[in-house]
C-alpha positions as CSV (number, residue, x, y, z in Angstrom):
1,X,167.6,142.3,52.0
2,X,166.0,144.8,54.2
3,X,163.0,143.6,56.3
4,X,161.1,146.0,55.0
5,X,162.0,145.0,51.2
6,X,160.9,140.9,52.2
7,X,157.9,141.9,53.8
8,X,157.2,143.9,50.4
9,X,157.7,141.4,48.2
10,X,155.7,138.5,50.3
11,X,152.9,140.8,50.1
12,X,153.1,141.3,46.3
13,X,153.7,137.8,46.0
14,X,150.3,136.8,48.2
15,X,148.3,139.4,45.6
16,X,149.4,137.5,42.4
17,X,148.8,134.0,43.7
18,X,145.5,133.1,43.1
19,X,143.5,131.9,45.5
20,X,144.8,134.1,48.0
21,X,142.3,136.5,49.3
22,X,142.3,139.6,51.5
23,X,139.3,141.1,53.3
24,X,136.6,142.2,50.6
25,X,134.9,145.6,51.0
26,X,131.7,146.1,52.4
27,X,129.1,147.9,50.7
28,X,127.9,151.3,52.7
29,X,124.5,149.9,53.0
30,X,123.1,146.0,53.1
31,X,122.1,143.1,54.0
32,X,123.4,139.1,54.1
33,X,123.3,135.9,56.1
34,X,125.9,134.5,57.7
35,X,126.5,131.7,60.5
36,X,129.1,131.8,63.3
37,X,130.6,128.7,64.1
38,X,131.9,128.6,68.2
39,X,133.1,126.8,70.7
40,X,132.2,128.3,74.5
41,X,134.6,128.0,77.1
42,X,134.0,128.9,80.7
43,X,136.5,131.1,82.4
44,X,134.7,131.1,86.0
45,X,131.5,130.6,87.9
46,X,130.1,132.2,90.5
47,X,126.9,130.0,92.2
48,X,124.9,130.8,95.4
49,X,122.6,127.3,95.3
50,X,119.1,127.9,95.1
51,X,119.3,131.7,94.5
52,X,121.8,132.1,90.8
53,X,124.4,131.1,89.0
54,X,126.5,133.5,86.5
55,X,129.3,132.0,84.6
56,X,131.7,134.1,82.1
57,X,132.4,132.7,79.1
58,X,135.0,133.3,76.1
59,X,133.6,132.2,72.4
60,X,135.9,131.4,69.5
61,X,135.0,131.0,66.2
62,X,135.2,131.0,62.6
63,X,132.2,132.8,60.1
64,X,130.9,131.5,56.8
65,X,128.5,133.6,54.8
66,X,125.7,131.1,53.7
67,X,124.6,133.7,50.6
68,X,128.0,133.1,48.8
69,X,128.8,136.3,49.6
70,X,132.0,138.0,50.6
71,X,130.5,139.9,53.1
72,X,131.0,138.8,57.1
73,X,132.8,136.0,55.7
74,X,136.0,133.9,56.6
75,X,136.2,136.3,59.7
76,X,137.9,135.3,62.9
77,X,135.4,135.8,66.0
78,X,136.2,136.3,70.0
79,X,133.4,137.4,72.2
80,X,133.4,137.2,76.0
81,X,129.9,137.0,77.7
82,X,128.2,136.1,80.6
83,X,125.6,133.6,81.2
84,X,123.4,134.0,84.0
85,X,120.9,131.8,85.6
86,X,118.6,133.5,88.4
87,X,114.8,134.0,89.3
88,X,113.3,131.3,87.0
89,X,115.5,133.2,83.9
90,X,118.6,132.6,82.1
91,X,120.3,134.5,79.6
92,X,123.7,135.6,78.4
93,X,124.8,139.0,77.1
94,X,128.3,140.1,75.9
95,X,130.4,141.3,73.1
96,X,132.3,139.8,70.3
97,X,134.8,141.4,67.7
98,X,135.4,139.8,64.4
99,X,138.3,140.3,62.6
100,X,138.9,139.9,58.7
101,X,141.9,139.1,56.9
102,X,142.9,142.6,56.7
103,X,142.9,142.7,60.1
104,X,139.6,145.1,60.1
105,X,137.4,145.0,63.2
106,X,133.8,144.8,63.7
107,X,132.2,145.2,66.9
108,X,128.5,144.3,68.4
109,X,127.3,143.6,71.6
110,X,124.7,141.0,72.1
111,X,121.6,140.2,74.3
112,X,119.8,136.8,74.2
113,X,116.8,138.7,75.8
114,X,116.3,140.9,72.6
115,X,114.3,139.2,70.3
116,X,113.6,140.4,66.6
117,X,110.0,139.4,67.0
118,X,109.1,140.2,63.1
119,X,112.2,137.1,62.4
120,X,110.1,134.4,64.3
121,X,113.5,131.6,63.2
122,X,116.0,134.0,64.3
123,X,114.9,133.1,68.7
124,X,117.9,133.4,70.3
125,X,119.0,137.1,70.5
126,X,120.1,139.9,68.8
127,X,123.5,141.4,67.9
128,X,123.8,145.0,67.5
129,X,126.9,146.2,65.7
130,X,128.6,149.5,67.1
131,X,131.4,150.2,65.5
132,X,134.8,148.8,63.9
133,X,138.2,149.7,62.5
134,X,139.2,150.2,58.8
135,X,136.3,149.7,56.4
136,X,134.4,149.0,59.0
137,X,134.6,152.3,60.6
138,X,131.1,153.9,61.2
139,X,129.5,150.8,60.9
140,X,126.2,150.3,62.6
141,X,123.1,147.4,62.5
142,X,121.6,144.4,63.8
143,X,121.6,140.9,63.7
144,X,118.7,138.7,65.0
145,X,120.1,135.7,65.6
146,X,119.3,131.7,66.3
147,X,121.4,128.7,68.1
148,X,122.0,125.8,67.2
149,X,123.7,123.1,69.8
150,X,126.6,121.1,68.2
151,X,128.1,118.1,70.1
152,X,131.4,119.7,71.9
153,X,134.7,119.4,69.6
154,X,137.4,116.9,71.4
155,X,139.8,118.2,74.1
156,X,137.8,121.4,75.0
157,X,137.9,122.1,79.1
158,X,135.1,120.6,81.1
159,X,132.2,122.7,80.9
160,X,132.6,123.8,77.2
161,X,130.1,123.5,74.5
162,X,129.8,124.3,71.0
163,X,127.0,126.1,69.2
164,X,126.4,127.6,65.4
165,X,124.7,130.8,65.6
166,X,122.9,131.9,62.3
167,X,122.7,135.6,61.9
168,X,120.5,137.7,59.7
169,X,122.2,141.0,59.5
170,X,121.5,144.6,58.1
171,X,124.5,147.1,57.4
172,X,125.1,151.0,57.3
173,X,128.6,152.6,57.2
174,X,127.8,156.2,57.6
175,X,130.4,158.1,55.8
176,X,130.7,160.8,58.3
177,X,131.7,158.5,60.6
178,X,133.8,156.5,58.1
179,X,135.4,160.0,57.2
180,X,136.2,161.1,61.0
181,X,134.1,164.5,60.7
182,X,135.8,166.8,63.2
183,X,134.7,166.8,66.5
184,X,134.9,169.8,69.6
185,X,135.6,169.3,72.9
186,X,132.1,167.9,74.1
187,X,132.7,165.1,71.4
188,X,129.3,166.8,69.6
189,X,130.2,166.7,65.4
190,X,130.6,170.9,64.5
């Protein structure tokens, strides 16, 4: 049997067994809660004592929509970010990707200095989504978003610590940018 033949027929196979489900679509417009669930892991630190601190981080994790819904659910989650301590402040900005089980991509950057003020639970940050891949393609929104500590799982390197971060997010695929309208030379759409 050819490879591509097997690979055919598992995939056939996975759509008529029940219980096995592949990445849901995303309406072009909306709105859901969902909670990531991650475990931080430093990758280095740079400290000056008495004048900062900035460690880089990588965050794995798992998401679970907490509306029942499919949306921003079951989704794989990396980010790296960095955490910075200096003047009297600390905050930590980065950028995650979460990956469904299609294998579609969304993208968002994040900034635990941009609060949604008019979301007074949602105090730890905001998400804004940029982009992604697949049905995600011209996706844009944000995503206030709260922490919550979580004692650190076993085995994790020294330094690691876990968090759940709830996230209130708003949607829009824009389907000229889901489409790929054509673009010139400047990148400006024609």
């Amino acid at each position: 049997m050819s490879g591509k033949l097997i690979i055919s027929a598992l995939f056939s196979a996975a759509l008529m067994t029940p219980g096995v489900v592949l990445g849901a679509s995303l309406e072009p417009k909306g709105s859901t809660s969902y909670t990531s669930h991650y475990v931080f892991q430093p990758i280095g630190t740079i400290e000056i004592p008495g004048v900062g601190k900035s460690t880089a981080l990588q965050m794995i994790g798992t998401t679970e929509n907490t509306k029942g819904d499919d949306a921003f659910d079951k989704m794989k989650a990396r980010c790296f970010a960095v955490n910075v301590e200096t003047g009297g402040k600390k905050w930590i900005d980065g950028g995650c990707a979460m990956t469904d089980s299609d294998g579609d991509v969304v993208f968002s950057s994040f900034d635990t200095r941009d609060l949604d003020k008019s979301q007074a639970k949602m105090d730890c940050g905001t998400h804004v989504i940029t982009g992604g891949t697949g049905k995600y393609k011209g996706i844009t929104g944000r995503e206030p978003f709260s922490c919550v500590s979580l004692p650190t799982p076993a085995g994790e390197p020294s330094g690691a610590f876990a968090m759940d971060i709830p996230h209130n997010t708003t949607w829009e695929i824009r389907p000229s940018a889901a489409t790929g309208a054509s673009t010139g030379e400047s990148g400006k759409q024609q």
